[in-house]
N, C-alpha and C positions, 0 to 999 in steps of 0.2 A: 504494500500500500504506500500510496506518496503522500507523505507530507507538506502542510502547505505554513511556509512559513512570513508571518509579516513584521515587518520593523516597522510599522505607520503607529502613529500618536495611542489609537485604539487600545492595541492589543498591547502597549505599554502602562497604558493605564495615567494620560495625562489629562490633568485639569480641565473641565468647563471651564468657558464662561458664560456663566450662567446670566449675568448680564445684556451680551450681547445675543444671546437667545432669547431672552426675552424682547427686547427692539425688536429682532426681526418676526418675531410672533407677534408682534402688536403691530407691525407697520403691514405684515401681509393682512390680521383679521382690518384693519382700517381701506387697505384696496380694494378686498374684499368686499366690503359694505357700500363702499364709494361707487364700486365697478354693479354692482347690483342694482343700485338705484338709479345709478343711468339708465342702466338699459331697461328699468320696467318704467322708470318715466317716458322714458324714449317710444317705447313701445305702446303706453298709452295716447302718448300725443299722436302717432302715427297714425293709430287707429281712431282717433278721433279725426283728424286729417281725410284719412280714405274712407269712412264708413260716413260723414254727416256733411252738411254744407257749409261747415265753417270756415272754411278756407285754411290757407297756407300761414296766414298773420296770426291768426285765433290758435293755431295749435302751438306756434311759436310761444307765443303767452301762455298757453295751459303748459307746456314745459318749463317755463322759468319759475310760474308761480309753483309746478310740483317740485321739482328743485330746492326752491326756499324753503316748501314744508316740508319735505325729509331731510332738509339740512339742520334743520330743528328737532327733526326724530332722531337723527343719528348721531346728535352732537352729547 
């Protein structure tokens, strides 16, 4: 049988930082959130767009004002 051996940080057993795992666990769940609410705002302005007679301007504004109010839900 072959052995597999490794010298990387791992299998030495060196230190987290646990700091810097946390930032990137808070900046990906923040993209996360950010990137969600784009796209179901996006998505409802669009369909508001193609499905009623509001035109192009009116949706423009139903996305900024949905915008505002999940940027108050997600703050």
């Amino acid at each position: 049988m072959v052995e597999h051996h490794h010298d990387s940080a791992i299998e030495t057993g060196a230190e987290m930082d646990y700091g810097q795992h946390e930032k990137t666990y808070s900046t990906f769940v923040s993209l996360t959130k950010w990137s969600v609410l784009i796209n179901v705002v996006l998505l409802i302005a669009m369909a508001f767009f193609f499905f009623t007679s509001a035109g192009f301007f009116s949706s423009i504004i139903l996305f900024i004002i949905l915008m505002a109010v999940g940027y108050f839900f997600i703050k």
